[in-house]
N, C-alpha and C positions, 0 to 999 in steps of 0.2 A: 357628312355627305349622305345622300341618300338616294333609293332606290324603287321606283313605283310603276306601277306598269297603266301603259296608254290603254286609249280608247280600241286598239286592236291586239292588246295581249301581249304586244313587246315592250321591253323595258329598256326606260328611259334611262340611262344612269348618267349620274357626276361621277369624276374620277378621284382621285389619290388616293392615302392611303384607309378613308372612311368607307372602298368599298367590301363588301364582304369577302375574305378572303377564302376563297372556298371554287374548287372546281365543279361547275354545273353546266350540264347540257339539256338543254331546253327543246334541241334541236337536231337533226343530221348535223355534222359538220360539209360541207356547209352548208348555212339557214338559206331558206328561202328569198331573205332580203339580200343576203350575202350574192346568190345567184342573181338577182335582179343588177344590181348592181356590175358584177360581171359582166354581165350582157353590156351594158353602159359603157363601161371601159373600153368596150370590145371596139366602140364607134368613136371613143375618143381621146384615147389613150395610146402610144406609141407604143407597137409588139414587141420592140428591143427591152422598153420598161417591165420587168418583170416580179413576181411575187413568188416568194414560197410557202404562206400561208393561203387560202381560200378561201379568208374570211375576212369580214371588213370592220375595221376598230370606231368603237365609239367613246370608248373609255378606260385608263387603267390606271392602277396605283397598287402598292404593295407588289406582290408576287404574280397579281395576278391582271389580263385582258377581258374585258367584254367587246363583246360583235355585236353587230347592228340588230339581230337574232336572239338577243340577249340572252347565249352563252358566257359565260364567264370559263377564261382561258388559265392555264397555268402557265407563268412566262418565265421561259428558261433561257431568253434571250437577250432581253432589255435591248430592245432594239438596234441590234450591234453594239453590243456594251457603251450604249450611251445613258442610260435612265440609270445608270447605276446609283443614285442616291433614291432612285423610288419615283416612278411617274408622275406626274402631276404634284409633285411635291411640295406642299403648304408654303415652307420656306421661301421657296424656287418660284412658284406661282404670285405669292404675295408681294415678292421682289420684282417678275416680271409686269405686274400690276401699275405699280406704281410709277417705275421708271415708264408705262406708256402713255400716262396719264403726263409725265414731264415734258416729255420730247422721244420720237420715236429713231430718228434718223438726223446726224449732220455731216457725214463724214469726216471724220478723224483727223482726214489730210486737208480739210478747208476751214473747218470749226473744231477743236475738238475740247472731249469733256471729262472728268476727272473719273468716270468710271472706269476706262481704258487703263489709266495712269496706274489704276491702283488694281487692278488684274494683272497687270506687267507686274508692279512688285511684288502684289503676292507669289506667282510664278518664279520671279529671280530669289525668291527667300524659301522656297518651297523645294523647289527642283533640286538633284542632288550639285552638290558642293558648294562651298564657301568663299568661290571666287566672285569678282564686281562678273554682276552679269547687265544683260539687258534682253529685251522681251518687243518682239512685234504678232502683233494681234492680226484674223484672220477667218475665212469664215469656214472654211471646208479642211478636212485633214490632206486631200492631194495638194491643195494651196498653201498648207502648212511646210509639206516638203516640197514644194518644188520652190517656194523662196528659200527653204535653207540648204540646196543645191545652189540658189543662186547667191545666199551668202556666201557660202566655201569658194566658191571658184572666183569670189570679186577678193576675197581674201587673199589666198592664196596666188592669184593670176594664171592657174591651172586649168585645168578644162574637164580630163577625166573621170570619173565616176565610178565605183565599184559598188553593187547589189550582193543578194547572195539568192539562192536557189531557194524556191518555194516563198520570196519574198512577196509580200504586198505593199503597195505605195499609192496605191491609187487608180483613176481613170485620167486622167489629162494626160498631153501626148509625152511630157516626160515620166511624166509617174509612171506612163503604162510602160515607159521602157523600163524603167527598176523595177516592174512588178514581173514574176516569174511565169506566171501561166496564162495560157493565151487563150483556152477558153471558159469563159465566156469574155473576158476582161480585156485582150487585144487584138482576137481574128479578126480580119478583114478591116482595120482602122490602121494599120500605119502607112505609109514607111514611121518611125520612131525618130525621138531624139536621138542625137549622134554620142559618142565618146561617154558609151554607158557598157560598164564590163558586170561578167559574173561571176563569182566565184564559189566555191562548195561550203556551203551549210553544215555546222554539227548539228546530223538528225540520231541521236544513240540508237532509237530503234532500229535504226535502218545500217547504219555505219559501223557501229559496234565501237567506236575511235574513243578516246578519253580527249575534255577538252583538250589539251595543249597536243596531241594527234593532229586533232583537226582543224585547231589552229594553225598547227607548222604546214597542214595541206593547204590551209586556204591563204596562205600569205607566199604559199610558193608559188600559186598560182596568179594571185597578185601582180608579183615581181618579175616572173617569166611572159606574161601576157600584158600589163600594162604598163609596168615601173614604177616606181616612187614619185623618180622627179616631175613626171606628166600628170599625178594623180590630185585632186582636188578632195575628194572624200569618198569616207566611203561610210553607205547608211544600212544600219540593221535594225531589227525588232528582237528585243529581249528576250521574248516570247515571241515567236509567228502566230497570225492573226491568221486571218485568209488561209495560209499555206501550210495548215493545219494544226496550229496549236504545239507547233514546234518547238520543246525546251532545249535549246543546246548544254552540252554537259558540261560540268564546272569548270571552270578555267578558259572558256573558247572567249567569251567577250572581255576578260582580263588583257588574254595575249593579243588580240586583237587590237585593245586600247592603246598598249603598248607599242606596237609594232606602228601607229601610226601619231602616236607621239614622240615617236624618234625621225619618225621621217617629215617632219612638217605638214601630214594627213590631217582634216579637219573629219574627227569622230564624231558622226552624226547618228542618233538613237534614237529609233522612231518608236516612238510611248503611245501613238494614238490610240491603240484597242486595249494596251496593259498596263496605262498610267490610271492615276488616281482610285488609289488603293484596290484597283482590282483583282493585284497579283499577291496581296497579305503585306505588297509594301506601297508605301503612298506610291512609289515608281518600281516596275520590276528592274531597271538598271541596280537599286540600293540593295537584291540581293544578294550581291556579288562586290558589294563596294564600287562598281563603274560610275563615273564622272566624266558624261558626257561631254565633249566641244558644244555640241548643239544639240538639244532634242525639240523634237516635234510631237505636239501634244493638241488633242482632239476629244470626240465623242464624250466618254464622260463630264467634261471639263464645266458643262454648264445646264446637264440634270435635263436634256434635250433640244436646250434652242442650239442654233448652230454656231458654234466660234471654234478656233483654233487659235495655237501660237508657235511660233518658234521661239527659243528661249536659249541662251548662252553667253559662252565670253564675251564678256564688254569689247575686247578688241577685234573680236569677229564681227560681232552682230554691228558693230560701227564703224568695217569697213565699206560699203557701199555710200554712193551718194545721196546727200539729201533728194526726195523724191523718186530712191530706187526700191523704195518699198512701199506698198500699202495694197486700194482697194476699196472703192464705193462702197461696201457693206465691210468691211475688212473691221472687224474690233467693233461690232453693232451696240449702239449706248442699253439696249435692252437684253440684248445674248452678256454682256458686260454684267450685270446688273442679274442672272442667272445665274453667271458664273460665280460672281462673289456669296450670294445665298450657298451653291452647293461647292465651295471651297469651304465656307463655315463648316459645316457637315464633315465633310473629310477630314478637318484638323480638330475638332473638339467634340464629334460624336462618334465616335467611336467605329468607325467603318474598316481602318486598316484591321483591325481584330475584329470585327466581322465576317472580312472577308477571309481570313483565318480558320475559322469555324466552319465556316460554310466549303473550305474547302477540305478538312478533317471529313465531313457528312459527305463530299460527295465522292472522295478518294478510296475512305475505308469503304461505303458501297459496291463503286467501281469494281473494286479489287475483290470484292468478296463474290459479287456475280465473274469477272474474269475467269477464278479459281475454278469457274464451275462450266463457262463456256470458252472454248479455245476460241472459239471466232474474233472476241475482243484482245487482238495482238498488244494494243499497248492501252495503259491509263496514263497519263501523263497531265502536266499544268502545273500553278499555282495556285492559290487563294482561289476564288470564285471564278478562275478560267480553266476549265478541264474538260477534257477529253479523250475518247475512246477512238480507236484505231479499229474498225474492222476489218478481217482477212479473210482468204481462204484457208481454215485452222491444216491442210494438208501442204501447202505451197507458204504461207504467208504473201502470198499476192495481196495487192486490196482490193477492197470488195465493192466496188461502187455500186451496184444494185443491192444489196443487201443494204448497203446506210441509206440510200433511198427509200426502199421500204421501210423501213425502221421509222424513218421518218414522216413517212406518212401516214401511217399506222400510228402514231404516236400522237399526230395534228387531228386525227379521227377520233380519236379517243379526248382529244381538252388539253391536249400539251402542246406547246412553242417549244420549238430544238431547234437548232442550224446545223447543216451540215458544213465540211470544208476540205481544206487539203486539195494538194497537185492531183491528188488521184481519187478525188470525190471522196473519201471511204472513211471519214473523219467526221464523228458528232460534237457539236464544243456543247459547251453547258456556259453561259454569262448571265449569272439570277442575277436581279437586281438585290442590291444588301438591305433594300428594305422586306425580303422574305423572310417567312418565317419555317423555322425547319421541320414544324408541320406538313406545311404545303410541300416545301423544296423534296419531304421523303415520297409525298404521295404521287410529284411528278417525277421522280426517280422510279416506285413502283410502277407507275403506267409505262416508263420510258423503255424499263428492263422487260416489262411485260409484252410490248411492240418485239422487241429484240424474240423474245422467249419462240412467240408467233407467229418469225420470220424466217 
């Protein structure tokens, strides 16, 4: 790949992992063209649609973004942990090439073609257990769950639904009702879908509970509030996404499995932000031993084109009827065809110990700037999904302008962060596993250095 600069001093770049991996600013953040452009948006672009960065991509690979301004960014985000095999990734690219060059679209449900076939079974051989599974393909992670809602309850002939607190699920009108926080993700769009309950979350920080505590709370609220026999499923994230990087403590998704394995509960385990090795395990379910009924599986799945699946027991996923599942772009022959390049990746290059590493660098950091500033209440995650908790170090309250600053101070200086959490005050860190821990420490020192200044 290469990098040359035009007739007016900005640079041109190709992406992957050939560009220079190095943070450099050329520019204010943000460039001048980045402004231009803004302007543009402004006239054509719907105000609901929003950005947290202020800069506008033209290229990326390895660890790192360039802007239109030809700054080169540090990316600590991988675009909602979806690049997580490395942007523009040779593999991933030369795979999307060729399948466009075949055929680009037939729909699955009128023609379909063997690239789907064999995404499903890498999925049913990959995913945790060793039961007959089966796999339907899909394009967005709320379309992922809201069919494996609609498998459960065609299974089951139940209706109910149980979420948990600080969840995320999505934007469509069921999603948004399993999804816990309402701003910016549900004010002013419902009323919601019907027969969706909540029940309490193990947050350690917050709770102080050991899992099976908070397990024995959240199934008595279950059972006092909605009942077994009414209840069609109930879906978590391993890990919370969105609602802050949530680790429930050992034992809460065991007993939970549990509890709804005896009641004829379809356990649903939403993977989309902590599947494919992002959490040190190919699934963050496998670090706990759980064996989902159903999981739902996203964003990294296909190295950024858009797919999804729901993936589970044969006898679930082939309870609905012929033509109750699919979707005009649903299992796309070239997101397919993405997918299988960055499935390659994840089983024979080594990424689940990647992410490993990468999460050793950025935990022992964490913790060692913690020790030294109160404000960071908790470090928490797994493998290359971690995050910091800010507070007020006198209250423990959280600190939503603090991680805002933090963060913007951090995009001023060449770094990509996200914030998160119910109560905004949550940094996550999602590198892609193509960085190297050169970069990954130098956008820790800028990140810590924001925090330092704030």
């Amino acid at each position: 790949m290469s990098v040359t600069d035009d007739q007016a001093g900005q640079q041109t770049t190709l992406g992957g992992p050939g560009l220079p991996q190095e943070r450099r600013l050329v520019t204010s953040i943000p460039g001048p063209r980045s402004l231009e452009l803004a302007d543009r948006r402004k006239a054509a672009v719907a105000s609901g649609v929003s950005s947290s960065m202020p800069v506008y991509a033209v290229a990326a690979g390895g660890g790192v973004l360039v802007d239109v301004d030809g700054n080169s960014l540090i990316d600590l985000g991988s675009g909602i942990a979806v690049t997580t095999v490395g942007n523009a990734d040779p593999a991933v690219a030369a795979a999307v090439a060729a399948q466009a060059v075949q055929l680009t679209h037939t729909c699955f449900t009128i023609t379909p073609y063997e690239g789907y076939v064999e995404v499903a079974e890498r999925l049913n051989r990959l995913t945790p257990g060793d039961h007959a599974k089966r796999s339907a393909l899909f394009s967005s992670g709320a379309e992922a769950v809201e069919n494996a809602i609609k498998i459960a309850r065609h299974h089951t002939g139940r209706t109910a639904v149980v979420a948990f607190d600080h969840a995320y699920h999505g934007r469509t009108n069921l999603t948004m009702a399993l999804t816990a926080k309402s701003m910016p993700y549900k004010a002013g769009f419902g009323p919601f879908a019907s027969e969706v309950y909540r029940a309490p979350m193990s947050y350690p920080y917050r709770d102080g509970l050991s899992g099976p505590e908070a397990a024995k709370r959240a199934i008595t609220v279950i059972e006092k509030q909605v009942g077994a026999a009414d209840l069609a499923a109930v879906i978590i994230e391993p890990v919370q996404g969105e609602g802050g990087f949530v680790v429930p403590a050992e034992g809460f998704l065991p007993a939970l499995q549990a509890w709804c394995n005896a009641n004829g509960v379809v356990f649903v385990v939403d993977e989309i932000q902590s599947g494919f090795a992002r959490t040190g395990d190919l699934f963050a379910s496998e670090h706990e031993g759980v064996v989902p009924d159903l999981i739902t599986t996203a964003k990294g799945i296909a190295g950024g084109m858009p797919l999804s699946a729901v993936t589970g027991r044969a006898e679930i996923m082939d309870a609905p009827h012929a033509g109750g599942l699919g979707g005009t772009y649903a299992g796309n022959p070239v997101a397919c065809a993405a997918a299988l390049a960055a499935l390659d990746h994840f089983e024979h290059d080594g990424l689940v110990e990647r992410a490993r590493e990468i999460g050793t660098l950025l935990v022992d950091r964490l913790h060692a700037a913690q020790a030294a500033d109160p404000r960071i209440g908790d470090v928490r995650g797994r493998g290359a999904m971690v995050a910091i908790e800010l507070v007020d170090p006198a209250t423990g309250e959280p600190d939503a302008a603090l991680t805002a600053a933090v963060a913007r101070r951090a995009a001023d200086e060449g770094v990509i962060v996200l914030t998160c959490g119910t109560y905004g005050n949550v940094i996550r860190l999602l590198p892609p596993l193509a960085i190297g821990d050169d970069l990954l420490s130098e956008g820790l020192d800028v990140l810590l250095g924001a925090l330092s200044a704030s």
